[in-house]
DOPA-11446 format. One record per residue (C-alpha): x, y, z. Coordinates in steps of 0.25 Angstrom, whole numbers, plus 5000, padded with zeros to 4 digits. Example, Ala and Ser with C-alpha at 12.3 -4.5 7.8 and 13.67 -1.06 7.14 Angstrom:
<sites>
504949825031
505549965029
</sites>
This chain:
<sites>
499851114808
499351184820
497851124816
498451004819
499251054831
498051034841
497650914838
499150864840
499150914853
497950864858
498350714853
499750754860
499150764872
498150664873
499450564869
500250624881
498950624890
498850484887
500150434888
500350504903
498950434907
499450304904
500750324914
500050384924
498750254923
499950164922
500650214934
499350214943
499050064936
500350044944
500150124956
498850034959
499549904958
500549934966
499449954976
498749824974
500049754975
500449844988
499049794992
499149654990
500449644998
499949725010
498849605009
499649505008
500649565021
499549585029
498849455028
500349375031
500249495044
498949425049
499449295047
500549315054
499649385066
498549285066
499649175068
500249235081
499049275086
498749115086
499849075091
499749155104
</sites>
């Protein structure tokens, strides 16, 4: 039994190693998108921003 009892520990923490880096890749994967999107809309406003601006600036 306690011939065994290292290897068991080592496949223990390789399994809980592994399940922790998959949360932790998943919430980045997720923390980067939401920046893209965050990204993309600050685009998309500040172009409607210099619309706007380029349309009074030819009307006066």
């Amino acid at each position: 039994m306690w011939t065994n009892a290292g290897a068991i520990i080592s496949v223990g923490g390789v399994l809980i190693g592994a399940y922790v880096t998959n949360f932790v890749a998943e919430d980045y994967r997720k923390f980067r998108q939401n920046i893209i999107i965050a990204a993309g809309l600050a685009g998309e406003l500040e172009s409607h921003a210099l619309v706007t601006g380029l349309k009074q600036l030819v009307q006066t």
